[in-house]
C-alpha positions in Angstrom: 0.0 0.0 0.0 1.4 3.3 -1.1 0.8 6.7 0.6 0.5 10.2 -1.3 2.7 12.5 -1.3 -0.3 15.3 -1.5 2.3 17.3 -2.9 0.5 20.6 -4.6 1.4 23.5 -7.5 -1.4 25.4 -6.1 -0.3 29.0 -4.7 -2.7 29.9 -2.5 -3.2 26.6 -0.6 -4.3 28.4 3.0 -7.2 30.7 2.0 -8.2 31.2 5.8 -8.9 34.5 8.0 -5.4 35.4 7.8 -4.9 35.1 4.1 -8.1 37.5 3.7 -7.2 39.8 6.2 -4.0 40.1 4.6 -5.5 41.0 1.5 -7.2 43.8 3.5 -4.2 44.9 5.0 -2.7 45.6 1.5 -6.2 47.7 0.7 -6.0 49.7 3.4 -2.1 50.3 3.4 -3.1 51.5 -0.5 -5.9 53.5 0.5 -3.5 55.4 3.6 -1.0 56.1 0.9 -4.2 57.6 -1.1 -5.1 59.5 2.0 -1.4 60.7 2.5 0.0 61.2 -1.5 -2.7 62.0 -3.1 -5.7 64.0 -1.5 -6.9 65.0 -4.4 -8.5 61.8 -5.1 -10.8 62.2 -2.4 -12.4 64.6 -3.8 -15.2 62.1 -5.1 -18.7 61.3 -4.3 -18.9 61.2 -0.1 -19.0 57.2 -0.3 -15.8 56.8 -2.1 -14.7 59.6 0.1 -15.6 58.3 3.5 -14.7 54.3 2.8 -11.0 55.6 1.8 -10.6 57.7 4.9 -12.3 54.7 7.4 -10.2 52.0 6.1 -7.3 54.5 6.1 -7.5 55.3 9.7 -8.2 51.1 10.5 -4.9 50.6 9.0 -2.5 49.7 12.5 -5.6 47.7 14.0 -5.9 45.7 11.1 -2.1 44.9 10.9 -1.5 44.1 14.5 -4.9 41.4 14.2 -2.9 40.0 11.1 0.5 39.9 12.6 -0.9 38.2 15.9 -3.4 35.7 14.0 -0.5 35.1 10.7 2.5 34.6 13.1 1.8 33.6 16.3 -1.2 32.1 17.5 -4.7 31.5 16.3 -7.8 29.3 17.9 -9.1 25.7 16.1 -12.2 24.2 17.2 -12.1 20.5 17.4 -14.7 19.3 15.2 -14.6 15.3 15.9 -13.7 12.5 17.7 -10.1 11.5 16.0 -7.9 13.4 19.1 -9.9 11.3 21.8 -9.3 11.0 24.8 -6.3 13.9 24.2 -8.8 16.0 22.3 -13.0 16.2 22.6 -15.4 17.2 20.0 -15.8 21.0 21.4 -12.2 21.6 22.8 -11.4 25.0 21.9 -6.8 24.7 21.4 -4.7 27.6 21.1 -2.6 27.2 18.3 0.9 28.0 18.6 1.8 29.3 15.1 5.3 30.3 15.4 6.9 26.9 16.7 7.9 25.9 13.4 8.7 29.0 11.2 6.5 31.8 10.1 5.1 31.5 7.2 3.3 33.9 4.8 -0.4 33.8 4.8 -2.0 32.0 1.9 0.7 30.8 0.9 2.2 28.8 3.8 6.0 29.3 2.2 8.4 29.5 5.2 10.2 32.8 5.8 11.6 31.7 8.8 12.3 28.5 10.0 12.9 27.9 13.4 12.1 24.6 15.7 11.5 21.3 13.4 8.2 19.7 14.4 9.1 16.9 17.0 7.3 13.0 17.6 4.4 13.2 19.5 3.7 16.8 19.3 0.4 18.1 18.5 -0.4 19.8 15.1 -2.5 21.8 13.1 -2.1 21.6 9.1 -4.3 21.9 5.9 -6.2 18.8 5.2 -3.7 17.0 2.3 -6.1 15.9 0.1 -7.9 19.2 0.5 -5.5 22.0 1.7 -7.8 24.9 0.2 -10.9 24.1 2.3 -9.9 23.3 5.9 -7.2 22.4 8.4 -6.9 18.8 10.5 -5.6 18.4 14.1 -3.2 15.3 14.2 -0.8 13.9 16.4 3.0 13.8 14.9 4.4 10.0 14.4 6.5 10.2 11.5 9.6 12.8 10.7 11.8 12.9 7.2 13.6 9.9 6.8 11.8 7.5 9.5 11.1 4.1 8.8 7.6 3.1 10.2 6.3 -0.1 10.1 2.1 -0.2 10.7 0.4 -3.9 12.0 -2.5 -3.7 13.2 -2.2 -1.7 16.6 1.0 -2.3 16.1 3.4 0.9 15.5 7.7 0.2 14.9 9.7 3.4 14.3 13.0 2.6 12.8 13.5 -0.8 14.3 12.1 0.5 17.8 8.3 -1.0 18.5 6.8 1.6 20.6 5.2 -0.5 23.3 2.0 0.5 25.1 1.0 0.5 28.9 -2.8 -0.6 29.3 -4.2 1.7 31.4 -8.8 1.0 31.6 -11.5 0.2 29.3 -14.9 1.6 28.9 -18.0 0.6 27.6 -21.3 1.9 25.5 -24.2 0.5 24.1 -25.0 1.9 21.1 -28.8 1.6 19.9 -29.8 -0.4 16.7 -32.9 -0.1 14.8 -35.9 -2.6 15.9 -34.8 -2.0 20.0 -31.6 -3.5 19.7 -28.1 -2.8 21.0 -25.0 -3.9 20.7 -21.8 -3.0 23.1 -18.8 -1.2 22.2 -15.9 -1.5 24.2 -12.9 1.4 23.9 -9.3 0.1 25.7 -7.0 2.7 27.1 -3.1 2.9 26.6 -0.3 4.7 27.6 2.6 5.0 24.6 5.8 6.8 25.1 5.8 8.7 21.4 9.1 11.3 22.0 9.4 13.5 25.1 5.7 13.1 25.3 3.3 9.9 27.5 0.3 9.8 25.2 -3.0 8.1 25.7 -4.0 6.4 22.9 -8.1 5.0 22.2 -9.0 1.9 20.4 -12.3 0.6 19.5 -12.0 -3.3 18.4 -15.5 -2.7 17.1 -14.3 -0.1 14.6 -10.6 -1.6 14.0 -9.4 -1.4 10.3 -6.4 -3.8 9.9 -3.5 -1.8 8.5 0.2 -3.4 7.2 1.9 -0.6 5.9 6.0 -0.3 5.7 7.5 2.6 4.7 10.6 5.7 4.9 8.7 8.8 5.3 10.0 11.1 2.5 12.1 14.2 2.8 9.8 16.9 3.9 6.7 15.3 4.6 5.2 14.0 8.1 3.2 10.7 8.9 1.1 11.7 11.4 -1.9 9.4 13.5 -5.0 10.0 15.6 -4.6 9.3 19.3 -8.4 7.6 18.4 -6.4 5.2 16.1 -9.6 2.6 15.3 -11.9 6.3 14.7 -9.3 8.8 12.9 -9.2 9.8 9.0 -5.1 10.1 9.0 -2.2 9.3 7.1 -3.2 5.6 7.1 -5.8 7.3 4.9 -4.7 10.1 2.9 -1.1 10.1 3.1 1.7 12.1 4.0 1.7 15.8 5.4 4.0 18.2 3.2 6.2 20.8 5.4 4.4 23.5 3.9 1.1 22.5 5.3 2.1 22.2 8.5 0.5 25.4 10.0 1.4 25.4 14.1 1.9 22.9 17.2 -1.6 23.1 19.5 -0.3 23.5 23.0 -3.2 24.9 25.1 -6.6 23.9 25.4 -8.8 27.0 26.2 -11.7 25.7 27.1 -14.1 23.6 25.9 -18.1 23.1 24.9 -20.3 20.3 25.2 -22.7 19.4 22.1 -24.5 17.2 24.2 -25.2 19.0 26.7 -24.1 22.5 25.5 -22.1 23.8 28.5 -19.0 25.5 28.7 -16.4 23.6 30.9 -13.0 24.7 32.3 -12.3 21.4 33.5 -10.0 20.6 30.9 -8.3 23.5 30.7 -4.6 23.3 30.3 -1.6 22.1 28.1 -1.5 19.4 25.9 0.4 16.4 26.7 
């Protein structure tokens, strides 16, 4: 089984809040110059007139907003269950955006590389197979030049297997049509990935048998769900180029319950 590269000759592969606002930025920098050099121009009809001058006087608050959310930290909402039990459906992470370089808005090209993403970290980058229409939340398994070896649950990083603790099991019923049921059981481990002690959920009900053996490629990432047997990963889509990468999550703010829909501070705090 061979993963994609999901390598891209698109330009604009991050067409997010920052790549907009940058694109304001550069309207309003244009129309303060108009303001500034050229007055004359505003004599025009009051609309004209009076959009040039507000956009014009915008112009700092606009650029520190880009600066902040284009180079150092912006907020991602976790939208499923792929991160569990790391990460909940509702967790609101603070994105550090500057861990691995800044990069220009829109078009994610590094200007300024600094710390190399690390094993186990957790990270924010454009969806590979779609980097124009969202970003993913991933846990980092795979660096340039790794050998990784997939069987089953099963994970061996050049020649190492990276053993797992058990640490408790859970249980569910989950209701079928004509009153049924059927129990779904979710085991708990502890694997040493890195630096970091991860806790990784698997779901035999929902287990996909994988046998994959690989060498990551030169700058690209393999990266996993801590849900393995419920995560839409590399497994899936394939490798994660460098210039997708968009920051390491290291905070979660707070978080909101869809069942329930309460705010919790409970699992406030930094990521393992």
């Amino acid at each position: 089984m061979n993963l994609l590269l999901n390598d891209t000759n698109i330009i604009f592969v991050n067409r997010d809040f920052a790549f907009y606002l940058t694109i304001l930025v550069v309207v309003c920098a244009i129309a303060k110059t108009i303001k500034r050099y050229y007055p004359a121009f505003l004599d025009r009809p009051a609309f004209i007139n009076q959009t040039i001058r507000f956009i014009g006087i915008t112009f700092w608050e606009l650029l520190a907003v880009l600066i902040i959310r284009g180079f150092f930290y912006e907020m991602y909402l976790i939208p499923s269950g792929s991160m569990q039990p790391s990460l909940y459906p509702g967790d609101f992470v603070l994105v550090n955006k500057y861990e691995y370089g800044f990069k220009v808005p829109g078009l994610n090209t590094t200007i300024a590389a600094f710390h190399p993403p690390e094993r186990g970290d957790v990270v924010v980058f454009l969806q590979p197979d779609k980097p124009t229409q969202r970003k993913m939340i991933k846990r980092m398994i795979g660096l340039p030049g790794d050998h990784i070896k997939v069987e089953g649950q099963k994970l061996t990083i050049n020649g190492q297997l990276m053993a797992t603790e058990f640490k408790n099991q859970s249980y569910e019923y989950l209701s079928l049509p004509q009153h049924q049921k059927i129990r779904i059981d979710t085991y708990f481990h502890e694997q040493k990935l890195g630096s970091h002690d991860v806790v990784i959920e698997t779901i035999p009900a929902l287990h996909k048998p994988f046998d994959l053996d690989f060498i990551v490629p030169q700058g690209h990432y393999f990266v996993l769900g801590d849900n393995r047997d419920n995560s839409q990963d590399s497994r899936y889509w394939g490798f994660v180029p460098e210039r997708f990468l968009c920051g390491k999550a290291q905070y979660v703010i707070l978080s909101f319950s869809w069942k329930d829909y309460q705010v919790s501070f409970k699992r406030v705090g930094r990521l393992v």
